[in-house]
VEXDREN-2710 file (C-alpha; in Angstrom, 1 decimal):
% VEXDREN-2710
k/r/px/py/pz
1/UNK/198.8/116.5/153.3
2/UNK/195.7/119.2/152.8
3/UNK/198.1/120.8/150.1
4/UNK/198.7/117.7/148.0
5/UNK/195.0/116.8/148.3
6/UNK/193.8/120.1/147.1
7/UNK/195.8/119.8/144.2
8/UNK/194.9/116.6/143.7
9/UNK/190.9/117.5/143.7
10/UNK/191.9/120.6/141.6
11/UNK/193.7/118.2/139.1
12/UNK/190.7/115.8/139.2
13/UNK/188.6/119.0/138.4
14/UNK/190.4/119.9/135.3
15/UNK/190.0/116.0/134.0
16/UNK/186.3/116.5/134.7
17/UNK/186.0/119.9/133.2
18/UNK/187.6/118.8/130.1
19/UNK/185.5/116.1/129.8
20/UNK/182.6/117.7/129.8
21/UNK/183.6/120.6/127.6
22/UNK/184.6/118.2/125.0
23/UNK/181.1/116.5/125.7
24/UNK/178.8/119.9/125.4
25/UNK/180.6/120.4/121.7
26/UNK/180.1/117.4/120.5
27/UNK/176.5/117.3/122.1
28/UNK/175.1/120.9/120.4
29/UNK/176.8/119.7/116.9
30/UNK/174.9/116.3/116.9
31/UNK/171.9/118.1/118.0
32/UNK/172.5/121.0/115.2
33/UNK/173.3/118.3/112.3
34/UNK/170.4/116.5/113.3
35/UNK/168.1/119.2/113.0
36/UNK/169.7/121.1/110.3
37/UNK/171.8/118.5/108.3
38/UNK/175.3/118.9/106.9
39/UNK/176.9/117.2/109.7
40/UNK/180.6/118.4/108.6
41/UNK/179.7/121.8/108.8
42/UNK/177.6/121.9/111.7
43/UNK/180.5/120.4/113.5
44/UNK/183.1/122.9/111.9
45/UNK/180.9/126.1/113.0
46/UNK/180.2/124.5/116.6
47/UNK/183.4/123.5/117.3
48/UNK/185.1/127.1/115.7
49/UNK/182.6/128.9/118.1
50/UNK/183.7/126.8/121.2
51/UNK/187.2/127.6/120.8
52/UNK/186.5/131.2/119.6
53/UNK/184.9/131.8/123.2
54/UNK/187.3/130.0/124.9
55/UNK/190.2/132.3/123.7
56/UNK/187.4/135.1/124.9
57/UNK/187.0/133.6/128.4
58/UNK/191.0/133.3/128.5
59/UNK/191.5/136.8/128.0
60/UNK/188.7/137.9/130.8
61/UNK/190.0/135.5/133.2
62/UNK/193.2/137.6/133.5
63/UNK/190.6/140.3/135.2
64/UNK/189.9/138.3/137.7
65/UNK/192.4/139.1/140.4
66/UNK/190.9/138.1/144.1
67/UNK/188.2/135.1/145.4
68/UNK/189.4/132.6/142.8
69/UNK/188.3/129.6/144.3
70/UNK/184.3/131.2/144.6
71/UNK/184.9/132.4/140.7
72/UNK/185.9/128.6/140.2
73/UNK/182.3/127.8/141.7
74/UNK/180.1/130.6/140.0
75/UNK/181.4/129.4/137.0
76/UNK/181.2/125.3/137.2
77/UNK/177.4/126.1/139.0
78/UNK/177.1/128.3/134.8
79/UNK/178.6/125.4/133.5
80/UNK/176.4/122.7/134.7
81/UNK/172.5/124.9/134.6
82/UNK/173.3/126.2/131.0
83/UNK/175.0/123.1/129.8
84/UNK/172.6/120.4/131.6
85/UNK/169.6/122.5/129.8
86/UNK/171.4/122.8/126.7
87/UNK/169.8/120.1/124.9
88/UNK/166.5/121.3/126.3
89/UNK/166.5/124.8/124.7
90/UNK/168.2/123.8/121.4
91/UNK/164.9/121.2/121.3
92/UNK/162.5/123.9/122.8
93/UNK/164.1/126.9/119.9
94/UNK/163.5/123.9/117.1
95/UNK/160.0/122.4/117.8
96/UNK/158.8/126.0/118.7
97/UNK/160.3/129.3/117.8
98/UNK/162.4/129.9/114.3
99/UNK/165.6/130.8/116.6
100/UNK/167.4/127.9/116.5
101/UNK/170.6/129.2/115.6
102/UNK/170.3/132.6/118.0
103/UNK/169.8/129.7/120.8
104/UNK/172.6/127.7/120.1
105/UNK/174.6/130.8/119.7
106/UNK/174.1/131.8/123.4
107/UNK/174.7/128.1/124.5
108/UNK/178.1/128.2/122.6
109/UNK/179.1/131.7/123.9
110/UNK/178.2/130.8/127.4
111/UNK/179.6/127.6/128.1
112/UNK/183.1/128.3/125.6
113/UNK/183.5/131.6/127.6
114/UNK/182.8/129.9/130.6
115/UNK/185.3/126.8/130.4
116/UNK/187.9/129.5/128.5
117/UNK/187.5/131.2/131.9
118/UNK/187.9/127.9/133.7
119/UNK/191.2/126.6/132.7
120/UNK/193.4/129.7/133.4
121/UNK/191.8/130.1/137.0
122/UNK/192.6/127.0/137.8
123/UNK/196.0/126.7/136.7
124/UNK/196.6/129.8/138.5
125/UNK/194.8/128.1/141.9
126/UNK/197.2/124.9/141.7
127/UNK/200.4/127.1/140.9
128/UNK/199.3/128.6/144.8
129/UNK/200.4/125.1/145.7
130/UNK/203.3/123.9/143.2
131/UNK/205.8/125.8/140.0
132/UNK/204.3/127.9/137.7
133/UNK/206.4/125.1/135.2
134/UNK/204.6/122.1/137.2
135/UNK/201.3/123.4/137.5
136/UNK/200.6/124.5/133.7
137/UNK/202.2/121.0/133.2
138/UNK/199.6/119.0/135.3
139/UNK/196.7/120.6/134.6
140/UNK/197.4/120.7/130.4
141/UNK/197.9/116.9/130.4
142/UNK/194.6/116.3/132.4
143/UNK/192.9/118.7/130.6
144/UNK/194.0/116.6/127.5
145/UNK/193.3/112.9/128.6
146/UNK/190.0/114.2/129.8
147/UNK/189.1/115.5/126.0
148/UNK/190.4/112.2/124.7
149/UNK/187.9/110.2/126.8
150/UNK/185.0/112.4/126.6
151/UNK/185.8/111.9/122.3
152/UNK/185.5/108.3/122.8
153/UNK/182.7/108.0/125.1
154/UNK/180.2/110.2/123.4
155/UNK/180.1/108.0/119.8
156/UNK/180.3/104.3/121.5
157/UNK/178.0/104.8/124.9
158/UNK/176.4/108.3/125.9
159/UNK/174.8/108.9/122.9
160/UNK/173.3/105.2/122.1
161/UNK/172.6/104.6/125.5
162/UNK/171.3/108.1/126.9
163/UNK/170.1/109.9/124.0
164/UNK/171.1/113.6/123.6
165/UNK/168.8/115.2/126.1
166/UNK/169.8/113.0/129.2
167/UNK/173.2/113.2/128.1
168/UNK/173.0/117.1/128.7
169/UNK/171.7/116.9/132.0
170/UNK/173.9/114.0/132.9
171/UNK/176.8/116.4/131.8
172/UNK/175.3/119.3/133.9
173/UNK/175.1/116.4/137.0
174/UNK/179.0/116.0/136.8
175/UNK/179.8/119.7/136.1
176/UNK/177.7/120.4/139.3
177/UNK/179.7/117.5/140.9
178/UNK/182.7/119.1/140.4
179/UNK/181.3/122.9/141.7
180/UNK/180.2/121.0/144.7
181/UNK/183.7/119.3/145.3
182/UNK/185.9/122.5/145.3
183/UNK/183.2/124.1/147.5
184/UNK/183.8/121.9/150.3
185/UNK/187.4/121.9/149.2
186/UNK/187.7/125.6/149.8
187/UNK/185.0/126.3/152.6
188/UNK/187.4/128.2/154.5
189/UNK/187.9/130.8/151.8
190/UNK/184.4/131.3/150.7
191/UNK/182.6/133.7/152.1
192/UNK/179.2/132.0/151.3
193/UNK/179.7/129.1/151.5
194/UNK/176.1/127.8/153.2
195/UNK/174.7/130.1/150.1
196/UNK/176.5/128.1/147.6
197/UNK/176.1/124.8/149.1
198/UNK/172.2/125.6/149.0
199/UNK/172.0/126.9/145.2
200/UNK/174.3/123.5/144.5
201/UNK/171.7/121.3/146.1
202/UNK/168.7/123.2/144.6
203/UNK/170.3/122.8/141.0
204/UNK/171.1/119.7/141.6
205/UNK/167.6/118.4/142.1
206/UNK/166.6/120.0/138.9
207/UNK/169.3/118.5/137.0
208/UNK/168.5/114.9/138.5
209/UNK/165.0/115.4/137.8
210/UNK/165.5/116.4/134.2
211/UNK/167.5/113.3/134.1
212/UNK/164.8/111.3/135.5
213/UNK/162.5/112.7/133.2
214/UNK/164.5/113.3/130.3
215/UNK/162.4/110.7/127.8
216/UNK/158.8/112.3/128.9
217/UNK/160.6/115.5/127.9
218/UNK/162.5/114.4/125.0
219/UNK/158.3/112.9/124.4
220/UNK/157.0/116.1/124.8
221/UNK/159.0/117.8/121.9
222/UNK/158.6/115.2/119.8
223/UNK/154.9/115.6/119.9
224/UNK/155.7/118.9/118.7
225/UNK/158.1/118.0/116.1
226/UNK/155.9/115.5/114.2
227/UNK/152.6/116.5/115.6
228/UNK/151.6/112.6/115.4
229/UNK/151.4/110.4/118.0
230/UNK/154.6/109.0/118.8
231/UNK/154.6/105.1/119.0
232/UNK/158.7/104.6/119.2
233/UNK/161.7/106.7/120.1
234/UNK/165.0/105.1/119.9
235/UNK/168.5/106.6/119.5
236/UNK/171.2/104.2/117.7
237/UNK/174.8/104.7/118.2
238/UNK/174.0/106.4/114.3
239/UNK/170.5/108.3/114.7
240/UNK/167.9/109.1/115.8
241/UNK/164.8/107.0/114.7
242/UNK/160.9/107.8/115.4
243/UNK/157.8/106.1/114.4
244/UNK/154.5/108.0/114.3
245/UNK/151.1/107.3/113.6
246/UNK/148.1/109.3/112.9
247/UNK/145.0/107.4/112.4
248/UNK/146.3/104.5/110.2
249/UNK/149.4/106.4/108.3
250/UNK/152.5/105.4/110.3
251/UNK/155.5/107.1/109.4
252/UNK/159.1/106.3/110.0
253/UNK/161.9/109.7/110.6
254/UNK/165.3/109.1/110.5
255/UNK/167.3/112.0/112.3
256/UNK/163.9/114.1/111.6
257/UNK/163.7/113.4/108.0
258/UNK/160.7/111.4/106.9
259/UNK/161.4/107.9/105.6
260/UNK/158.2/106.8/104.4
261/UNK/154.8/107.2/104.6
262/UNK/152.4/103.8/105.1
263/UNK/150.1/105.5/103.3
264/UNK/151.8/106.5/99.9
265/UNK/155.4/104.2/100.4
266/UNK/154.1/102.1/97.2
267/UNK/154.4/104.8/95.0
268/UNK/157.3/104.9/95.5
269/UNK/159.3/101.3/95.8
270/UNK/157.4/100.0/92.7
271/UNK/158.8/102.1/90.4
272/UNK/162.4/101.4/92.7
273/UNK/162.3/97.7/92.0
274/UNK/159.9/97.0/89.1
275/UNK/162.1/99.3/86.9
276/UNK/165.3/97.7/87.3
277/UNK/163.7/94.3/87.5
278/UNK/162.0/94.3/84.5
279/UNK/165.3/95.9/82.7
280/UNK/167.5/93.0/83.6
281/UNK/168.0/89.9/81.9
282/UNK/169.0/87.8/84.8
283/UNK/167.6/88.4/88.4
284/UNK/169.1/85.6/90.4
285/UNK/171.2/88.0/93.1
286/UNK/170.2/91.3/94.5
287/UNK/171.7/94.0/96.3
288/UNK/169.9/96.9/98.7
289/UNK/172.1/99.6/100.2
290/UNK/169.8/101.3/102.9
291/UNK/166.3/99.7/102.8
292/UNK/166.2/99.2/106.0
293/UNK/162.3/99.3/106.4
294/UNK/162.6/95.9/104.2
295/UNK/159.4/97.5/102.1
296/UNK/161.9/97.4/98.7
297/UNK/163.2/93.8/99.6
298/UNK/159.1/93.0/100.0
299/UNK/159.1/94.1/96.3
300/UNK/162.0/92.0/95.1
301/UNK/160.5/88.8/96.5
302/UNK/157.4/89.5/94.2
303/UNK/160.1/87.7/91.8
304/UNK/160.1/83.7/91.7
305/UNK/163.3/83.9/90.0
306/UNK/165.4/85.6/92.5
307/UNK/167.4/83.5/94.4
308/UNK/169.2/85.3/96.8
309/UNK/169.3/89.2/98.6
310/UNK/171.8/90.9/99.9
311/UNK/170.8/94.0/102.3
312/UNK/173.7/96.3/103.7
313/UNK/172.8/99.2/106.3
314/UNK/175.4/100.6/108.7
315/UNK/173.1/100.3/111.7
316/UNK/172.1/96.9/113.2
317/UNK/169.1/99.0/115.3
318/UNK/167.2/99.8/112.6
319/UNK/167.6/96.6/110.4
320/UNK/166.7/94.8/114.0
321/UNK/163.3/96.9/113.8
322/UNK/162.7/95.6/110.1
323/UNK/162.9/92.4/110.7
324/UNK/160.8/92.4/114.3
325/UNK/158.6/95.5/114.5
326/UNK/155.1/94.7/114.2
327/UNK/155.2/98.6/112.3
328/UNK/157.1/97.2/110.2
329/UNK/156.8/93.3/110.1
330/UNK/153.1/93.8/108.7
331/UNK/154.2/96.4/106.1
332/UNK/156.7/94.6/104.8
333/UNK/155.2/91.3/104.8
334/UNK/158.3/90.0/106.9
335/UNK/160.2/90.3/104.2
336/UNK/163.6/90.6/106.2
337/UNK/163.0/87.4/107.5
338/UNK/163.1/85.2/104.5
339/UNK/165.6/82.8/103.7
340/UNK/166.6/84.3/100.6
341/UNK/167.5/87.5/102.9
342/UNK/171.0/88.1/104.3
343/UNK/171.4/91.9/106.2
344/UNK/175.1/93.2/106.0
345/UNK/175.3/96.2/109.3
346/UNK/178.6/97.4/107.6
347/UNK/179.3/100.8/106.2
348/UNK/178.0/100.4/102.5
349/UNK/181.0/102.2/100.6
350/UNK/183.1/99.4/102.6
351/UNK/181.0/96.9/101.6
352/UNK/181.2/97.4/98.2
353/UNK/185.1/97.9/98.0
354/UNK/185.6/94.5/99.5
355/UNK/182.9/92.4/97.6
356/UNK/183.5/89.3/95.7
357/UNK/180.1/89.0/94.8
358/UNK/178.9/89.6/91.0
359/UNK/174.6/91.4/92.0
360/UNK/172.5/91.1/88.2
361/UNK/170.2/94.2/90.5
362/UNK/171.6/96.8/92.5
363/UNK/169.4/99.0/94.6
364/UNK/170.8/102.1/96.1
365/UNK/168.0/103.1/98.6
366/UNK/169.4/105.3/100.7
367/UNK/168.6/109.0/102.4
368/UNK/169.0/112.1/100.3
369/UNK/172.9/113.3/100.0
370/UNK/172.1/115.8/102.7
371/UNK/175.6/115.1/104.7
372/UNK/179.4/114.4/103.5
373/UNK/178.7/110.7/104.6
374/UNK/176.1/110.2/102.4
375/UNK/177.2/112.3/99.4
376/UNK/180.2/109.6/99.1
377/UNK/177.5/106.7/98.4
378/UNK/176.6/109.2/95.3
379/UNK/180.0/109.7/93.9
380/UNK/181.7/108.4/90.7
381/UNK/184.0/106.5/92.9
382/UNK/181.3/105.0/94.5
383/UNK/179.4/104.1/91.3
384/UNK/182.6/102.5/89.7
385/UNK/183.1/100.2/92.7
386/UNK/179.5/99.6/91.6
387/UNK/179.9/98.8/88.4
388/UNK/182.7/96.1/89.1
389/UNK/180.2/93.9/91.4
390/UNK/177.5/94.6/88.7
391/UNK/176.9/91.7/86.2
392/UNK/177.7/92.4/82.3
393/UNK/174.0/93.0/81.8
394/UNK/172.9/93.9/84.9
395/UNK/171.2/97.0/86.4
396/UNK/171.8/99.3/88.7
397/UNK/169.2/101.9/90.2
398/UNK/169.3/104.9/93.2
399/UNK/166.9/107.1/94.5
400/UNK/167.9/110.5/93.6
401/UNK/165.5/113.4/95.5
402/UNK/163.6/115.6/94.0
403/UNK/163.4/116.3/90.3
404/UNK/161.1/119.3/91.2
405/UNK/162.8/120.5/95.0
406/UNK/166.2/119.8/94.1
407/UNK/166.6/120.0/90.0
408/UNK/169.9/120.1/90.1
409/UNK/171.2/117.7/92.9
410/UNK/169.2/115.2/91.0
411/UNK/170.7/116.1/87.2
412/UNK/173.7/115.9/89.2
413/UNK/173.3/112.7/90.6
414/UNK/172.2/111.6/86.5
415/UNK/175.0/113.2/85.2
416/UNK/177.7/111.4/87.6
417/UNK/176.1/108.2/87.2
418/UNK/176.1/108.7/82.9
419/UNK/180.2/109.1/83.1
420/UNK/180.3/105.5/84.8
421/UNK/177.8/103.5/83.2
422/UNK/176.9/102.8/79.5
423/UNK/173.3/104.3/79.7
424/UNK/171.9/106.3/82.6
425/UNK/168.1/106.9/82.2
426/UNK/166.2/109.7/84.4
427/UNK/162.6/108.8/85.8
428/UNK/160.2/109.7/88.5
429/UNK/157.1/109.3/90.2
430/UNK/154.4/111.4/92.3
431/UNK/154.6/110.3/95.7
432/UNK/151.7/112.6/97.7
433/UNK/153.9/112.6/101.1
434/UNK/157.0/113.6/99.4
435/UNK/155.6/115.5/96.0
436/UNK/157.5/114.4/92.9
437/UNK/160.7/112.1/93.3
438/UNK/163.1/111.1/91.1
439/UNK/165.3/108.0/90.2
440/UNK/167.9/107.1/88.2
441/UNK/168.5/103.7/86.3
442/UNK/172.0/103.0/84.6
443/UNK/172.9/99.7/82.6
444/UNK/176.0/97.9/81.9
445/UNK/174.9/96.7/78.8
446/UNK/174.7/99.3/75.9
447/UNK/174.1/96.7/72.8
448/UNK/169.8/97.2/74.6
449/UNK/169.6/101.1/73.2
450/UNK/169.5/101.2/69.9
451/UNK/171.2/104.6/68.3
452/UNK/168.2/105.0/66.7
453/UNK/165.5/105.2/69.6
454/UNK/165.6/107.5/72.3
455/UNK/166.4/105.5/76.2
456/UNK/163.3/106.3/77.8
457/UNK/161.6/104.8/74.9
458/UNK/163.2/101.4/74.8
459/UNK/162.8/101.5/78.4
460/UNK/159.1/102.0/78.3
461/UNK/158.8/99.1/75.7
462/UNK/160.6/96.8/77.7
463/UNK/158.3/97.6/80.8
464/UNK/155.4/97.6/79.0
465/UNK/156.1/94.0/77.9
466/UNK/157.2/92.6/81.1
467/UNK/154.8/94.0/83.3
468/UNK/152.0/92.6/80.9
469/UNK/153.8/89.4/81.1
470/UNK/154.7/89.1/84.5
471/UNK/152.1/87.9/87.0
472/UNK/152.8/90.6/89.5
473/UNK/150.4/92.2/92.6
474/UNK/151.1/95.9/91.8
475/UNK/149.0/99.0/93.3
476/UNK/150.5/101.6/91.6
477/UNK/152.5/100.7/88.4
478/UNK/150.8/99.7/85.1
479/UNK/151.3/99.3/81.3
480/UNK/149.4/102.6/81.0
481/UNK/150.8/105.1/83.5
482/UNK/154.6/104.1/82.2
483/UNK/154.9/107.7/80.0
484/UNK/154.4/110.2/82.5
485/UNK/157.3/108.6/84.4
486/UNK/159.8/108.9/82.1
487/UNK/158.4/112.8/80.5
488/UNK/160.0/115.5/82.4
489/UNK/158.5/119.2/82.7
490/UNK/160.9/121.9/80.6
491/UNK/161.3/123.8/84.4
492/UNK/162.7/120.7/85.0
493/UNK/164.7/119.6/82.4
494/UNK/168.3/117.8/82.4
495/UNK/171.0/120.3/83.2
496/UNK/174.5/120.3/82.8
497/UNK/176.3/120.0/86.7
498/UNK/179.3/119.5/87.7
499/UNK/180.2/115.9/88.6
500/UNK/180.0/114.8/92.2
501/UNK/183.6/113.2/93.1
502/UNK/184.8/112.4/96.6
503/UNK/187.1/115.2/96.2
504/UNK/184.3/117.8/96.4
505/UNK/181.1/116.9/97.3
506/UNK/179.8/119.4/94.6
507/UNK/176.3/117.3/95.2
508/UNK/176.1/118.6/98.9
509/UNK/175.8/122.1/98.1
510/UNK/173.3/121.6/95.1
511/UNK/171.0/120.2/97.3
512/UNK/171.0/122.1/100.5
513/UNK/171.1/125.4/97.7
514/UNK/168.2/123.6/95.9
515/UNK/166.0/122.9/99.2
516/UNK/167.1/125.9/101.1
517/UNK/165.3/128.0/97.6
518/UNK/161.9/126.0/98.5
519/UNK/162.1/126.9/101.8
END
C-alpha cells in the first residue's frame, strides 16, 4: 500500500510539474510580448529557450547518482522561489534597469534547466517502484495531460482573472506544494528533513504574501512605468489596460502602448473621421474597427445624417469601459451609448469575412501593426474583404503610424491599400503626444480624381467645401490648415515597399526596423 501511494504522489507530481512548466513559458512570453511587442516571436525565442534548457537539465540529471528524492526537493523549492518571482524581476528589469532580456534569460535558464532536470529524476524514482517500460509510460502521459491543461487554463482564467504577476506567485505556491508533498512523502530518506520542511514553510509565506500583495506590487511598477498616477489597472483575457492621469491629461495604455492622450486626442480623430466623412457621398452606415475609447464614434455622431454605427473590437472589457467609465463617458460624450451605436466584441478580420452589411464609411482605428495579429488587419486580403462591404462610392480610412518614426511601415501600409482600392491618398497630422501621424484614405469611386489634378488636391477642395458648409464643432481642423496635411517632407516622401500579404507580414518588420532606428 505505501508503494502504490508513493507512486501515485510521484505521478500526481509530474501532472503538477508539467503544469506549471507549461505555465512559467507561457507566463515570461506574455510578459516579454507585452513589453517588447512581436508577440510570435517573443513566444518562439521563449519557448526555443525553455526546451533548449530542458535538454541541458536532461543531460545533467544523468550526474545525479544518490539522494534523489532530496534533489527532487532542492529542485521544486528552485522551481517555485525563481518561478513565483519571475514576474516580479522581468517587471523590476523593465520599469528599472535596461536588462530586460539578460533577466529573462536567467529566468529561462533556471527554471528550463531545472524542470529538464526534473522529469528524468522522477521517472527514475517511480521505476524504484514499477518497469522501466511502465514508469516512463506513466509519468510521459501525466507529464502530457498536465501541459494540455496548463495551455488551456492560462488564455481562458489565470491570466484574466489573476493578472500575470499573481499568476507567478500562484504558480510558485503549487510548485512549492508539490516540494512540500514529496518531503513528507520521503521523510525517511532525507537527511534534513526538519531543514527542508522549515525553508518550505518560510518560502511559502513569501510566496503567499506576494500573492496577497501582488496588485500593490504590480501598483508599484506601474507607477514606475508611466510615472502618472495610476487611476485603473485591469487585465482582460486580451491585454493589459491602464488609465493614468497627471493633472487633468488622462491617458489610456493598451499592453504599455499609449492609446491616447485627453489632452491632444482631437488632433488626432478629426482628421480620422472629418476626412472620410466629408469625402463620401452618402453617410447613412458606419463602421469602426478598434475605437474602443468611443472618442472617433463621438466624431461620427457630429453628423445628422448618419443613421446607424457599427463598432467591432475583440475585447468586451474594454468596449465595457467605453461605454461606462466616467474617464471615458465624459470624453466621449457617451457616445457608445447612443442608439445609433451597436458594439460587435468579435475578432475584426472575422467580422468582416462574414458581413452582409454594405458601410458608405469605414474606419480602421486600430493599434500600430506591431504584432502578427494585427499586421493581418493591414493586409491586402484584409483590405479586399473591405472593399466588398464598402459601398460603390464609399470611403474607407486607417490609421497608419508614423510618417516620420516609421516611413516605411506607413508607405507600406499606402502602397498595399493603392493595389486594392481605386485611389489611396496619404495624409497626416501633428499630434504633440505622439509627434507626426499618419493616415491613409482609399475610395471606391475613381470617376471623383480627375486625370488631370493631383488626389491630394481634389481632396483638399472637397474638404474645403464641406467643412465651410457643414455646421460642425471642430477644435482642430479648418478650411485653412487643410495643406499642411496632405504636403509631405522629401525625408519623408512615398517609397516603394513591398506589399504586406498575409503570407509575409513584410509590414511587421518595417516597423519594428523603423522604430527600433528611433530608438
Amino acid at each position: 500500500m505505501n508503494q502504490k501511494r508513493k507512486v501515485t504522489t510521484l505521478l500526481a507530481s509530474v501532472f503538477m510539474i508539467a503544469i506549471c512548466g507549461i505555465l512559467y513559458e507561457l507566463l515570461i512570453s506574455t510578459i516579454t510580448s507585452y513589453f517588447q511587442g512581436s508577440s510570435i516571436l517573443h513566444f518562439s525565442i521563449v519557448i526555443g529557450l525553455f526546451l533548449s534548457f530542458m535538454g541541458v537539465g536532461s543531460f545533467i540529471s544523468k550526474y545525479i547518482q544518490e539522494d534523489l528524492p532530496a534533489w527532487f526537493v532542492r529542485f521544486e523549492i528552485v522551481l517555485s522561489l525563481v518561478g513565483g518571482f519571475s514576474a516580479f524581476l522581468l517587471y523590476f528589469a523593465f520599469s528599472m534597469t535596461s536588462y530586460f532580456y539578460g533577466f529573462a534569460f536567467v529566468i529561462i535558464a533556471i527554471l528550463g534547466a531545472m524542470i529538464g532536470i526534473e522529469v528524468p529524476i522522477l521517472t527514475r524514482i517511480v521505476s524504484q517502484y514499477e518497469n522501466v517500460k511502465d514508469a516512463l509510460a506513466n509519468v510521459l502521459s501525466f507529464d502530457y495531460l498536465g501541459s494540455l491543461i496548463a495551455s488551456v487554463a492560462f488564455p481562458l482564467l489565470l491570466l484574466p482573472m489573476l493578472g500575470t504577476m499573481r499568476t507567478a506567485f500562484l504558480i510558485g505556491i503549487i510548485n512549492l506544494s508539490v516540494a512540500v508533498l514529496n518531503t513528507y512523502l520521503f521523510k525517511k530518506e532525507l537527511k534534513r528533513f526538519k531543514q527542508f520542511l522549515i525553508g518550505e514553510l518560510v518560502l511559502g509565506a513569501v510566496l503567499i504574501a506576494g500573492f496577497i500583495y501582488s496588485f500593490q506590487i504590480n501598483a508599484f511598477y506601474e507607477g514606475y512605468l508611466y510615472r502618472d498616477e495610476v487611476m485603473l489597472s485591469e487585465q482582460s483575457k486580451y491585454q493589459n489596460i491602464v488609465v493614468t492621469r497627471w493633472n487633468k491629461d488622462l491617458r489610456l495604455f493598451i499592453n504599455g502602448n499609449l492609446q491616447f492622450s485627453s489632452m491632444d486626442e482631437y488632433r488626432y480623430h478629426e482628421p480620422l473621421v472629418h476626412v472620410p466623412m466629408n469625402l463620401t457621398t452618402h453617410r447613412e452606415k458606419g463602421l469602426i474597427l478598434g475605437g474602443v475609447d468611443g472618442l472617433a464614434v463621438r466624431e461620427l455622431l457630429k453628423y445628422e445624417d448618419i443613421g446607424k454605427i457599427d463598432l467591432v473590437d475583440l475585447d468586451p472589457e474594454i468596449t465595457d469601459l467605453g461605454k461606462s467609465h466616467p474617464v471615458f463617458t465624459r470624453l466621449n460624450e457617451k457616445s457608445l451609448s447612443d442608439e445609433k451605436v451597436k458594439i460587435f466584441n468579435q475578432d475584426a478580420y472575422k467580422f468582416i469575412e462574414k458581413s452582409n452589411e454594405i458601410y458608405n464609411v469605414i474606419l480602421i482605428d486600430l493599434p500600430d501593426p506591431s504584432n502578427e495579429s494585427l499586421g493581418k488587419l493591414y493586409s491586402k486580403e484584409f483590405y479586399g474583404l473591405i472593399k466588398k462591404v464598402l459601398a460603390a462610392d464609399g470611403v474607407v480610412v486607417t490609421q497608419s503610424t508614423s510618417p516620420y518614426f516609421a516611413p516605411d511601415a506607413f508607405w507600406c501600409i499606402h502602397n498595399t491599400m493603392d493595389t486594392v482600392f481605386e485611389r489611396t491618398i496619404p495624409y497626416q497630422t501633428y499630434v504633440p503626444t505622439f509627434g507626426q501621424w499618419g493616415f491613409n484614405v482609399a475610395v471606391n469611386d475613381q470617376g471623383r480624381f480627375p486625370n488631370s489634378a493631383p488626389p491630394a488636391d481634389v481632396v483638399m477642395n472637397i474638404l474645403k467645401e464641406n467643412l465651410t458648409k457643414e455646421d460642425l464643432t471642430l477644435k482642430y481642423m479648418n478650411p485653412e490648415m487643410l495643406p499642411s496635411m496632405f504636403v509631405f517632407g522629401g525625408d519623408r516622401k512615398e517609397r516603394i515597399t513591398e506589399i504586406n500579404k498575409l503570407q509575409n507580414q513584410i509590414l511587421i518588420n518595417l516597423y519594428e526596423k523603423n522604430w527600433d532606428a528611433m530608438r
